[in-house]
Phi, psi and omega in degrees: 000158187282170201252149190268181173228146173296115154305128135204141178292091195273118161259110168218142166209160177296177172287140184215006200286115172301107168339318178277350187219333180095002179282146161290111183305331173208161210264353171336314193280299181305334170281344179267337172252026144256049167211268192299315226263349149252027204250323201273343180256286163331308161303324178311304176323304189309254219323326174123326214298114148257150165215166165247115190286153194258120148250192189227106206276018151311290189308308152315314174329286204300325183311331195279318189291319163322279178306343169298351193102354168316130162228163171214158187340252072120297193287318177325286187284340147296332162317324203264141202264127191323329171293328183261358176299126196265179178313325179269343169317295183296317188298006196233305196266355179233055214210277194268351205251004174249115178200152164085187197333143174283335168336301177299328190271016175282338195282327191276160148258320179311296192310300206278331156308324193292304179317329188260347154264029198306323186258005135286010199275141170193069135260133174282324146352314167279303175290343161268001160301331163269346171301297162329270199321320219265021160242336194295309219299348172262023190274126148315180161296302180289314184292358165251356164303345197274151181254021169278285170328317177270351162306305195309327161322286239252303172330296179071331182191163158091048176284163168250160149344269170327313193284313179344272174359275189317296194315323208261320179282333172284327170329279162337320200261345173288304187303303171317327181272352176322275192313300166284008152262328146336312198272346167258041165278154164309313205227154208189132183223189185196188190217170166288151189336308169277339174080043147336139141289119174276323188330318214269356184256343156242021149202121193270337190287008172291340188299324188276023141335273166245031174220082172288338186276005218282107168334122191294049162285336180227132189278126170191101164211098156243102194248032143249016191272324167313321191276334189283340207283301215282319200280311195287327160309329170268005149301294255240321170299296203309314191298328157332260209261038142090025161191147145037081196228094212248337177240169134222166188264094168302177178329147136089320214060046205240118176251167156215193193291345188263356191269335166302290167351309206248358164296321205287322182308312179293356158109009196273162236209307201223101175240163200231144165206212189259183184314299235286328194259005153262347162283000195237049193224125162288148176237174158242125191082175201268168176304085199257114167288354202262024160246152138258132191237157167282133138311156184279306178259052164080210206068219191260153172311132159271104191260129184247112174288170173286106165251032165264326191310310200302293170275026169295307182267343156313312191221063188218284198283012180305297179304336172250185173307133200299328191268342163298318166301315198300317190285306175332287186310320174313301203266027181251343193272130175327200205243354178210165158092225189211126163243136171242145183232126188262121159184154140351113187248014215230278180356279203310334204257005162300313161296338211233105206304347172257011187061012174112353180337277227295341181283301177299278217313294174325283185321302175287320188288334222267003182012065161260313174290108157240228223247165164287320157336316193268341187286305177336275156341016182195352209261142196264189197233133164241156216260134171249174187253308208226117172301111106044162138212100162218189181265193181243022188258088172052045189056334194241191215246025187296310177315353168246357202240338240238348150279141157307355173266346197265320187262006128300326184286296239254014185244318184267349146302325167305306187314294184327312196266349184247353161295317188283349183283286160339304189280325154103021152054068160280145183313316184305321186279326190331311189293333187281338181273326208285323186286327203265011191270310165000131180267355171291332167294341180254025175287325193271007207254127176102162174312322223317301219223140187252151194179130171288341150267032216263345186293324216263310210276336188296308179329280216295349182269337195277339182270295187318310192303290182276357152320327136298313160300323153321331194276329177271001178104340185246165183272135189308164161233179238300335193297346173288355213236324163272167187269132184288306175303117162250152193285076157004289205279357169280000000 
């Protein structure tokens, strides 16, 4: 029989929560959930189809703190009537509000007009066309089932006050509902709390695994900060969505032989990572992702994606027709057995001009997917001699480890995590060492990768870093006050 694929689906975003006040320093998380993070668990639900979602317990956090009534600047000044917005207001909404995939702003003529005069606009008129666009273009395949929502669509510009308002209040109630549609999927994984490297937190010098050349600079190995990452992201999933929460997508996919080790000790049952770092493993036999395999002295099964598979649809099948990738993809899988395919659960439907209808939908009908649970149950098991220890980024940790700006980053988290060791690891500080432990910040750090927030995230890692030293009593020191990101071409 032809062979199915494990789906599995990463829900993530950093702690984004500001330390002095708890407000989210940038709108991600309310804005992915009115698209990926309900439009992909729902179609799935219709259809029967499983797979499994990774979530991350940051991103729950903020989502819960979201439905509680949390807000942040973004949603504020969409709120606000375009006519009373003062000067540093307009200057902040035509800066921060043309944001995400250009895909999404394709749909528009109005979004793309506005974009290309973004820096003349002050007619509240304008400005309030942009307050609209720059939250309907992430509305999903469920959220335009609303014939309110698809109006706004089908209007494209010269919205009032009131449709803002209505547009804004259907936000909110998409955002409220995530988190209990989560809970009635078949299947639920989880990441370490913050979405941590773990490699690099229970040694950083591990790194010089697979970067031997990687400069002897930054000192960091507390690998109970890893155990602590891992036990409480499995508290913390489980108690969320009311059972059990037994596998994960580490950070990254990013493992070594002790990060199994201490997955296993938190009770964790299954970790999934790419292809690259089981080719690079001793093993028995050839490299088969459609085995789970072991360690010699046990823990959890280790599931290797497919990563051509994976990123066909991260980053390929966004340009054709949706039901023609699905059928692509089908007819890519072998003739037996479970393949598991890994990706981006959010990301991807940003690129994809239907926000993915037509592809998932294809994709979900084809009772082809199922859950890791169920691949497990069917998957033969092959034996390693030695794990690898890398990400699922070309095996090693350079995105994170491998600039002089990323190990900067990563020199004044140390100070900091061997000050709170020193203070005798007060409690208070945990949560604030725990968000800056987080690998996104240094995801932005270095040439790799670019982002119109990068200011934000450089900010938002220097405020967790000092919120911990507050939480221990002491005054941050002064290098916190600068920005770790500096501009190469400057």
């Amino acid at each position: 029989m032809p062979a199915d694929l494990l789906l599995l689906l990463h829900m993530h975003q950093p702690d984004y929560r500001d330390p002095d006040g708890g407000d989210p320093v940038m709108p991600w998380v309310r804005l992915h959930a009115t698209r990926g993070y309900t439009d992909v668990p729902a179609l799935a639900l219709e259809a029967g189809a499983g797979f499994t979602l990774n979530l991350v317990p940051s991103l729950v956090d903020q989502l819960q703190d979201l439905a509680d009534g949390r807000t942040d600047r973004w949603e504020r000044l969409s709120r606000a009537p375009a006519e009373a917005l003062g000067a540093e207001d307009r200057a902040f909404i035509r800066a921060r509000f043309v944001h995400g995939h250009p895909a999404m702003r394709r749909v528009s003529r109005r979004y793309q007009e506005l974009e290309a005069r973004i820096g003349a606009l002050t007619d509240p008129a304008d400005l309030r066309d942009l307050q609209v666009w720059s939250n309907l273009a992430w509305m999903g395949v469920i959220a335009r089932r609303d014939p309110f929502i698809e109006g706004l669509f089908q209007q494209d510009r010269a919205f009032t006050h009131g449709q803002l308002i209505g547009l804004m209040d259907r936000q909110r109630a998409l955002v409220a509902g995530v988190l209990p549609l989560w809970r009635r999927l078949p299947s639920i994984a989880t990441s370490p709390y913050t979405h941590p490297i773990l490699p690099l937190l229970v040694d950083f010098q591990h790194a010089r695994r697979n970067l031997d050349r990687l400069p002897d600079d930054v000192h960091f190995a507390w690998p109970d900060d890893a155990a602590r990452q891992l036990q409480e992201a499995v508290d913390r999933a489980s108690a969320a969505m009311g059972r059990p929460v037994r596998g994960m997508w580490p950070s990254e996919g990013s493992v070594s032989p002790e990060v199994v080790a201490l997955a296993g000790a938190a009770g964790v049952t299954w970790l999934a990572t790419d292809e690259g770092v089981l080719h690079r493993s001793g093993r028995d036999g050839p490299a088969d992702v459609r085995r789970a395999w072991r360690l010699p002295e046990g823990g959890p099964a280790l599931l290797f994606r497919d990563r051509e598979l994976s990123d066909r649809i991260g980053f390929v099948y966004a340009s054709w027709d949706g039901a023609a990738a699905a059928a692509d993809l089908l007819s890519r899988l072998p003739d037996s057995g479970v393949v598991p395919i890994v990706l981006d659960g959010e990301n991807p439907w940003e690129s994809y001009p239907d926000a993915g209808e037509a592809f998932l939908r294809a994709l979900f009908a084809s009772g082809r997917c199922c859950t890791a649970e169920q691949a497990l149950a069917r998957m033969p098991e092959g034996r390693l001699h030695h794990l690898h220890t890398g990400s699922w980024i070309h095996a090693n940790f350079a995105i994170w480890a491998g600039d002089p700006m990323d190990r900067a980053g990563w020199r004044r988290l140390s100070r900091a995590r061997a000050a709170w060791e020193a203070a005798g690891r007060p409690e208070a500080a945990w949560p604030a060492l725990r968000a800056a432990e987080g690998s996104d910040w240094f995801w932005w750090y270095g040439p790799e990768h670019h982002s119109e927030m990068r200011d934000l995230f450089d900010l938002l890692f220097r405020k967790h870093l000092a919120a911990a030293w507050a939480a221990m009593g002491q005054p941050p020191p002064d290098d916190l006050q600068r920005p770790v990101w500096t501009d190469p071409s400057r």
